[in-house]
C-alpha positions as CSV (number, residue, x, y, z in Angstrom):
1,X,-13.6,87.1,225.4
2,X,-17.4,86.5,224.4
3,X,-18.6,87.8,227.9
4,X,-16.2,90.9,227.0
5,X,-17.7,91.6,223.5
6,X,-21.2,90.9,225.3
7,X,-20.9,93.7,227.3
8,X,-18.9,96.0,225.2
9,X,-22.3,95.1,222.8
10,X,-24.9,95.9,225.5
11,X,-22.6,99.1,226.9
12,X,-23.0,100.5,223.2
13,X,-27.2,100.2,222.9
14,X,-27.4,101.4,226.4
15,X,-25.8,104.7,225.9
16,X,-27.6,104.9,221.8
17,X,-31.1,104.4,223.8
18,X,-30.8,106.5,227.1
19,X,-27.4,108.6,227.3
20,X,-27.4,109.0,223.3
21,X,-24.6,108.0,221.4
22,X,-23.8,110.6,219.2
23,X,-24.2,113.0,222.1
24,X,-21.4,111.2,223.6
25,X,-19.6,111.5,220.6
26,X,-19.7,114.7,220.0
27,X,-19.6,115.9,223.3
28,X,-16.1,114.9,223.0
29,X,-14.9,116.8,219.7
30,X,-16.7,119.8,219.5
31,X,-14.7,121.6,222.2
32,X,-11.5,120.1,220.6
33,X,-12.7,121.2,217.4
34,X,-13.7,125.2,218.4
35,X,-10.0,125.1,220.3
36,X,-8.4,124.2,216.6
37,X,-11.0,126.6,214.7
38,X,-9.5,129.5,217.1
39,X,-6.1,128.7,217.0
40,X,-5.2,127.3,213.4
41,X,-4.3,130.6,212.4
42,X,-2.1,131.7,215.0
43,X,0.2,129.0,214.4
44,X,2.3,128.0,211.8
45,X,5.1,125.5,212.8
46,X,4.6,122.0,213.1
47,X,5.9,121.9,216.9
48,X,3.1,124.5,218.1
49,X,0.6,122.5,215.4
50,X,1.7,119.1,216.6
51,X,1.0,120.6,220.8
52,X,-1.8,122.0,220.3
53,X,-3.7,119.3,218.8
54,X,-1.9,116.7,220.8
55,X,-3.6,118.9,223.8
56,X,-7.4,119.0,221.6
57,X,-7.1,114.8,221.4
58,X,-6.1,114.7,225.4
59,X,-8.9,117.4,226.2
60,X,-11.3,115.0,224.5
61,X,-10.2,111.9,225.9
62,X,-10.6,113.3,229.6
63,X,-14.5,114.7,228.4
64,X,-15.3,111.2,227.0
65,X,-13.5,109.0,229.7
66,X,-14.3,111.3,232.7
67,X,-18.4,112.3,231.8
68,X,-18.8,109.2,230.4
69,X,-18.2,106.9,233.3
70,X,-18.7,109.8,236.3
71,X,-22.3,111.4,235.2
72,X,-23.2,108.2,233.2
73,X,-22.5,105.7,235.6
74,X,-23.7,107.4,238.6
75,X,-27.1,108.0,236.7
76,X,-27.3,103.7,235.9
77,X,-26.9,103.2,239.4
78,X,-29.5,105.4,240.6
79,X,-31.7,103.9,238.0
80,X,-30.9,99.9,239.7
81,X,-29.4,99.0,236.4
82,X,-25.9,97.7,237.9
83,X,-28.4,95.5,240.7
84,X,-29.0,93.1,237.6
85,X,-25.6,92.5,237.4
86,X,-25.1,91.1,240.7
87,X,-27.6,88.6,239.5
88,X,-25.2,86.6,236.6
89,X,-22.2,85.0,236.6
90,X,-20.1,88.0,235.8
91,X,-17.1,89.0,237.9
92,X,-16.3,92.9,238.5
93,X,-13.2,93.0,236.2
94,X,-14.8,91.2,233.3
95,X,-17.6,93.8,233.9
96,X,-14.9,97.2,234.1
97,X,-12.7,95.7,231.1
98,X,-16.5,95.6,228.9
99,X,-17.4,98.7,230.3
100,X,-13.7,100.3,229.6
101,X,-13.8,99.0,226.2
102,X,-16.6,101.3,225.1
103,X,-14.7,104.3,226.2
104,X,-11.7,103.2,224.2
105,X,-14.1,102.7,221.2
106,X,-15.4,106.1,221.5
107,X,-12.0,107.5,222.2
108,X,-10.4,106.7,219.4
109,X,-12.7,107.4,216.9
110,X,-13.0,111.1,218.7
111,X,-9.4,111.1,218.0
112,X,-9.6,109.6,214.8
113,X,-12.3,112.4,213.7
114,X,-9.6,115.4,215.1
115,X,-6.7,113.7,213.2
116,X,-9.0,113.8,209.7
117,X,-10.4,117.8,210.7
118,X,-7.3,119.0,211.7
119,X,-5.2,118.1,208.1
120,X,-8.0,118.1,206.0
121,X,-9.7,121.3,207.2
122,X,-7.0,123.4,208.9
123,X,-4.0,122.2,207.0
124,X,-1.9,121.0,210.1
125,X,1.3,118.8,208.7
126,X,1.7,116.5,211.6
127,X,3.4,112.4,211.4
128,X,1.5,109.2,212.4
129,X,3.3,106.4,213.3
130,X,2.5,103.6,215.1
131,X,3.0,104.4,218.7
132,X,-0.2,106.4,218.2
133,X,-2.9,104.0,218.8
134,X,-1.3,102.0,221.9
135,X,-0.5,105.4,223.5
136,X,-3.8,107.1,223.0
137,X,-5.3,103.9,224.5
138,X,-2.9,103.7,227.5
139,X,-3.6,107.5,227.7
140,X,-7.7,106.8,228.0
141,X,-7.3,103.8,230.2
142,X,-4.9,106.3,232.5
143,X,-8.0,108.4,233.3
144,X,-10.8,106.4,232.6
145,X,-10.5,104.7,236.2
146,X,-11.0,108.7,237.4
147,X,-14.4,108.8,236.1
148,X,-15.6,104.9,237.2
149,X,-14.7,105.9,240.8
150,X,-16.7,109.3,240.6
151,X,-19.3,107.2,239.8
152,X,-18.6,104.3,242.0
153,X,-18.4,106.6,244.9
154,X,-20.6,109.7,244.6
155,X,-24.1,109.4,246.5
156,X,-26.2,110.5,243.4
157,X,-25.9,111.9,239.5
158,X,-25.9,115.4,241.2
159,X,-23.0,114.8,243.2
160,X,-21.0,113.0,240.0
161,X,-21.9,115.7,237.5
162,X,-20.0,118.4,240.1
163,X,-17.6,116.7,240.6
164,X,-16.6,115.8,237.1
165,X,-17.1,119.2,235.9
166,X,-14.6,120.1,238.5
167,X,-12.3,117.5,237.4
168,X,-12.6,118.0,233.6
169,X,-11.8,121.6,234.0
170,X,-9.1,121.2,236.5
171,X,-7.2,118.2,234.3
172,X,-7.7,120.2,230.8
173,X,-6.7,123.7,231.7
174,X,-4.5,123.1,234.9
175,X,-2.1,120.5,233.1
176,X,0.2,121.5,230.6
177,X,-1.4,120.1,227.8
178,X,-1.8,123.0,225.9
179,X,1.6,124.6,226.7
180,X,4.6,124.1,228.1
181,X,5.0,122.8,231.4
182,X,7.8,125.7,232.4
183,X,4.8,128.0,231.5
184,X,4.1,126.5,235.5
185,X,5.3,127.4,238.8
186,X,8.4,125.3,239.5
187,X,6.2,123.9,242.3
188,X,3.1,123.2,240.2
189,X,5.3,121.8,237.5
190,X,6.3,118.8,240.1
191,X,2.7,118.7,241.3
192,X,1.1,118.1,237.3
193,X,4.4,115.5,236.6
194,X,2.8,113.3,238.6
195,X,-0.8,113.6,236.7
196,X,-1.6,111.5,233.5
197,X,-2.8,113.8,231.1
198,X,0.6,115.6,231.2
199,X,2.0,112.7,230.3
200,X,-0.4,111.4,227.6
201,X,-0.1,115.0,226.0
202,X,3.9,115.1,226.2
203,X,3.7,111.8,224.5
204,X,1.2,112.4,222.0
205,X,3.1,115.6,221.0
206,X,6.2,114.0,220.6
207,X,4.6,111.4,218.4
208,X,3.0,114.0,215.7
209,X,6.5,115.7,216.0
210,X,8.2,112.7,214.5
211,X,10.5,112.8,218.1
212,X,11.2,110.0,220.4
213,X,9.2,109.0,223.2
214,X,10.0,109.3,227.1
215,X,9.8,105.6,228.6
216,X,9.1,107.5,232.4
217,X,5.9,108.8,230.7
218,X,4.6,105.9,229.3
219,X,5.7,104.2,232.4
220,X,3.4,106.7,234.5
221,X,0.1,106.2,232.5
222,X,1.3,102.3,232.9
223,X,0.6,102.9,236.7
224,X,-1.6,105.3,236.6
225,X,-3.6,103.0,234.4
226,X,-3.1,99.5,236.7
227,X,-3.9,101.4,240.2
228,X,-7.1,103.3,239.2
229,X,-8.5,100.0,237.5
230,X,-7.9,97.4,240.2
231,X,-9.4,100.3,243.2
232,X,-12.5,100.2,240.8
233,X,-12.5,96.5,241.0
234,X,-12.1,96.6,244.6
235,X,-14.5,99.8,245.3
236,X,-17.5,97.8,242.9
237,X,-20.2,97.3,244.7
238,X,-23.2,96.4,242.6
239,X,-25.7,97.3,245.6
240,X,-27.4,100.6,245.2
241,X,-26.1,103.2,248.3
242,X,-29.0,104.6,250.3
């Protein structure tokens, strides 16, 4: 646990001294925060409310989760940073948990910042119960393995920063996170059921609706969560690609 907090520490004055911190930070409410400026006053019932700011916390958790660890990573290794590593007695998942631990940090306080703008500035009546702070951390960890692999994998902070623009914009406007999923194509609906953010949203929503959760969903960011962190353990390779 001390190796943990060590790195969850040094993670945190990294990204304050060369990725900037608040940059980070508000990189993942301000889009979040123009999509509920634009669309407060076009709805008025909690269940569109409840949706579309269940949608604003999932868009920023993919921006956070997905830039974060993609361009950030990728630019770390380029630099050598990740060789020191392979130096101390520090195993890959110790190193992934510290370094996922960060983006859970900065997650939830993007969230937390939505939740306090969205009922004290736009007047959206929403519920908060308790289920919301496991499920928005299940929900970051269920995509937060996307963006380590970008950045495990891509040849260079070009290649990451294209392909998680790709990403963010295909898993915020593509998945039914906004709206409905039988808005869809019956055979894009099966295609985005099998996607996390669908799921994180559905949940999310139902939670600020005061409605009961759907085990399969939290069962699906369960193993979407456990398969993308142990193929970054496996894929880790502290060595810098030529």
């Amino acid at each position: 646990m001390r190796v943990f907090l060590s790195l969850v520490k040094v993670r945190f004055l990294g990204m304050t001294m060369s990725d900037g911190l608040l940059w980070l930070l508000l990189s993942g409410i301000l889009f979040p925060f123009i999509l509920l400026f634009f669309v407060s006053s076009l709805v008025s019932d909690i269940g569109a409310q409840a949706r579309i700011l269940s949608g604003a916390i999932t868009a920023s958790v993919i921006l956070n989760s997905i830039y974060l660890f993609g361009q950030s990573f990728a630019s770390q290794r380029a630099r050598g940073e990740y060789e020191l590593y392979a130096t101390l007695p520090i195993s890959k998942l110790i190193f992934i948990s510290g370094t996922l631990g960060t983006s859970l940090s900065l997650n939830l306080l993007s969230a937390l910042l939505l939740f306090i703008i969205a009922i004290l500035v736009f007047g959206f009546k929403i519920k908060i119960t308790l289920w919301l702070i496991p499920i928005l951390i299940l929900g970051s960890l269920s995509v937060a393995g996307i963006g380590l692999l970008v950045g495990i994998l891509s040849r260079g902070p070009g290649e990451a920063a294209l392909i998680t623009n790709i990403l963010v914009y295909v898993l915020s406007y593509a998945t039914p996170i906004f709206y409905p999923i039988h808005n869809l194509p019956l055979f894009l609906q099966y295609v985005v059921l099998t996607l996390p953010t669908t799921h994180a949203s559905a949940l999310l929503t139902n939670i600020l609706n005061g409605t009961s959760i759907s085990p399969i969903s939290v069962l699906v960011l369960v193993v979407w969560a456990v398969a993308l962190l142990s193929l970054t353990v496996y894929k880790l390779d502290w060595r810098l690609r030529q």
